[in-house]
C-alpha positions in Angstrom: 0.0 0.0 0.0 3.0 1.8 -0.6 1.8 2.9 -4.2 4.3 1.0 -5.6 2.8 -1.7 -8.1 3.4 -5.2 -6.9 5.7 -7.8 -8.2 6.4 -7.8 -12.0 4.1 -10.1 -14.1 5.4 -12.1 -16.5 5.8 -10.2 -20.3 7.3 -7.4 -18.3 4.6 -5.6 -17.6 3.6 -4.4 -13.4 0.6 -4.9 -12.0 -1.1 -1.6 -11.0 -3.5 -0.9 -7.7 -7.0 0.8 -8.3 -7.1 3.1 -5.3 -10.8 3.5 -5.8 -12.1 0.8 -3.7 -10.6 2.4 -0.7 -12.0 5.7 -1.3 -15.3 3.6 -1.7 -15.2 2.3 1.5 -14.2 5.5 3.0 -17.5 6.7 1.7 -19.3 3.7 2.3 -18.3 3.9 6.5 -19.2 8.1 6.4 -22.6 6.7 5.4 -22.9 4.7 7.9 -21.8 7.3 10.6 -23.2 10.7 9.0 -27.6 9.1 9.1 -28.8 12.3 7.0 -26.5 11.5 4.2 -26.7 8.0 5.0 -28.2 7.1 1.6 -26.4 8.8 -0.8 -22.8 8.4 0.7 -23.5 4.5 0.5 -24.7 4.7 -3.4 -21.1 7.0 -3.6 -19.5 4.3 -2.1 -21.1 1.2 -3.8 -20.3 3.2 -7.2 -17.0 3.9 -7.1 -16.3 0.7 -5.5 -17.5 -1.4 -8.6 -16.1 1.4 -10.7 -12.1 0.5 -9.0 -13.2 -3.1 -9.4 -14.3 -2.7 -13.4 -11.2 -0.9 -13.8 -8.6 -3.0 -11.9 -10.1 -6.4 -14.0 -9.8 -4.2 -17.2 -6.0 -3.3 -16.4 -5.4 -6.7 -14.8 -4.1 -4.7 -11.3 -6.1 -5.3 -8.0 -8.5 -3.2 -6.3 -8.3 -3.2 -2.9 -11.2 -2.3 -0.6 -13.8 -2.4 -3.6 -15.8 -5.4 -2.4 -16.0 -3.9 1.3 -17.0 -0.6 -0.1 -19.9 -2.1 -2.0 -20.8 -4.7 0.9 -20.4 -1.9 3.5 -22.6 0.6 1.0 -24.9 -2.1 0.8 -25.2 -2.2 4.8 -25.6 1.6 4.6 -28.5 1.7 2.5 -30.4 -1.1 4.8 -29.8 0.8 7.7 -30.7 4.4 6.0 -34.0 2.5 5.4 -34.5 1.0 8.7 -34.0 4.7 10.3 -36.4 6.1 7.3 -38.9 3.5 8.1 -38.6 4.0 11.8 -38.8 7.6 11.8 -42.3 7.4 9.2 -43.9 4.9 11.5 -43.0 6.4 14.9 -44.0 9.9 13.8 -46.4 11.2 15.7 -44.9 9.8 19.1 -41.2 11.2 18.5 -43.5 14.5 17.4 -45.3 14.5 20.9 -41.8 13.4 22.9 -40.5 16.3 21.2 -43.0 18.9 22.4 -42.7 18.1 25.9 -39.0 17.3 26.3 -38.8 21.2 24.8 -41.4 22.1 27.9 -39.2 19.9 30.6 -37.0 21.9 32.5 -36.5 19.7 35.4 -35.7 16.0 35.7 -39.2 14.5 37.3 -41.1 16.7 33.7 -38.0 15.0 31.5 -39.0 11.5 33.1 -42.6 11.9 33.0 -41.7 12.9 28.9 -39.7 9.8 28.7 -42.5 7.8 30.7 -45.4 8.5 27.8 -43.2 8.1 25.1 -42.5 4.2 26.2 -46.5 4.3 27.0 -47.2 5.3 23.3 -44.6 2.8 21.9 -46.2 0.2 23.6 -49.2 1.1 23.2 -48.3 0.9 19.2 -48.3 -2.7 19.2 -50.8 -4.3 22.2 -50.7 -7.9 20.8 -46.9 -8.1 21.0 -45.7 -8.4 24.8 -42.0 -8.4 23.8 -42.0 -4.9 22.7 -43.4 -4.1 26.6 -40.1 -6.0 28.4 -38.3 -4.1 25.9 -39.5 -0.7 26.9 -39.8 -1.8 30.3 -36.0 -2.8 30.4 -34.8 0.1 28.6 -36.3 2.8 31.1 -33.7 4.4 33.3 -35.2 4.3 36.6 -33.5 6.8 39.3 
């Protein structure tokens, strides 16, 4: 990784290294870091990582990186989905939690916010006792 090619092949010719896979996987991690860009720094990412690996089977070099980058642009897009999806469905509770987080100014308002935000969440799905121990055991109690 020197940016030296790597050993000779045979007719004389050296091997080169497409340097595009790495830069796709760079892009395909900030998408999985940076949520509101989320989508479009994975597509980045996928892209030039099957662009390096185009060009390093066209040139007969390697391309390192340029697998991750589109399996790691691939993850990115699932998970800027699952957020998308998330956020659409749980709307009008994170709407509410909001609006009275922005009215708590001491810890027992914050709690009692936090309180009807795990009521409304559970409330969401009644037939699925599961998503109750999961609220139930993610609530900070003080």
């Amino acid at each position: 990784m020197n940016g030296e090619p790597s050993a000779p092949r045979t007719g004389g010719q050296q091997a080169t290294v497409e340097r595009g896979g790495l830069w796709g996987l760079m892009f395909s991690f900030a998408g999985l870091l940076l949520l509101p860009y989320s989508a479009l720094l994975s597509v980045i990412g996928i892209v030039q990582g099957a662009r390096a690996r185009r060009n390093a089977k066209a040139s007969g070099g390697q391309a390192p990186g340029s697998i991750a980058s589109i399996v790691v642009g691939v993850v990115g897009i699932l998970w800027a989905l699952l957020v998308t999806v998330g956020l659409v469905v749980f709307s009008e509770e994170l709407a509410a939690y909001s609006e009275c987080s922005a009215r708590a100014h001491t810890v027992s308002a914050q709690q009692q916010c936090d309180d009807a935000y795990f009521d409304a969440i559970s409330k969401r799905f009644p037939d699925q006792p599961w998503v109750r121990d999961l609220v139930e055991g993610n609530r900070v109690t003080s």
